[in-house]
C-alpha positions, 0 to 999 in steps of 0.5 A: 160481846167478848169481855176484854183484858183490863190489864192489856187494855191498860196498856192499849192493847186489846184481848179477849179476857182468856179467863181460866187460861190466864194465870191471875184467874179465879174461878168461881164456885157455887155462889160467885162467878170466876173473874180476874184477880185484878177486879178490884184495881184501877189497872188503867190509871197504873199503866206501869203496873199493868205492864209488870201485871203482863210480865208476870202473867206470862212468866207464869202461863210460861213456866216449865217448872214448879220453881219456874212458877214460884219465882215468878208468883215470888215476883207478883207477892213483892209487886203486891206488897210494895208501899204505896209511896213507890 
């Protein structure tokens, strides 16, 4: 069975994890397996953030450029760091 997208399931949708064609994919090496940057947030109670998660991911898999690529990871870091009172 595919695994699917958290971050699109978050937001009701549904997609097949695109794994290593996804900008937030890490991938694995000899001891761990690949898997999404996100694992280890509860994207589906943030439907908010995983909207702009979205936004994000398809500026970068969109970027033309390297500075195309550094504004929008740019974008995810400030996302990121934002105090959780926000």
């Amino acid at each position: 069975m595919p695994k699917l997208c958290r971050i699109r399931r978050a937001v009701g949708q549904l997609e097949e994890c695109p794994e290593e064609r996804c900008a937030f994919w890490e991938p694995g090496g000899a001891v761990l397996e690949g898997r999404c940057a996100f694992d280890g947030i509860d994207v589906a109670a943030e439907p908010d953030l995983a909207n702009l998660l979205l936004g994000i991911r398809s500026r970068l898999e969109e970027a033309r450029t390297v500075e195309e690529e550094a504004t929008s990871r740019r974008l995810l870091d400030r996302l990121l760091r934002r105090p959780a009172d926000e």
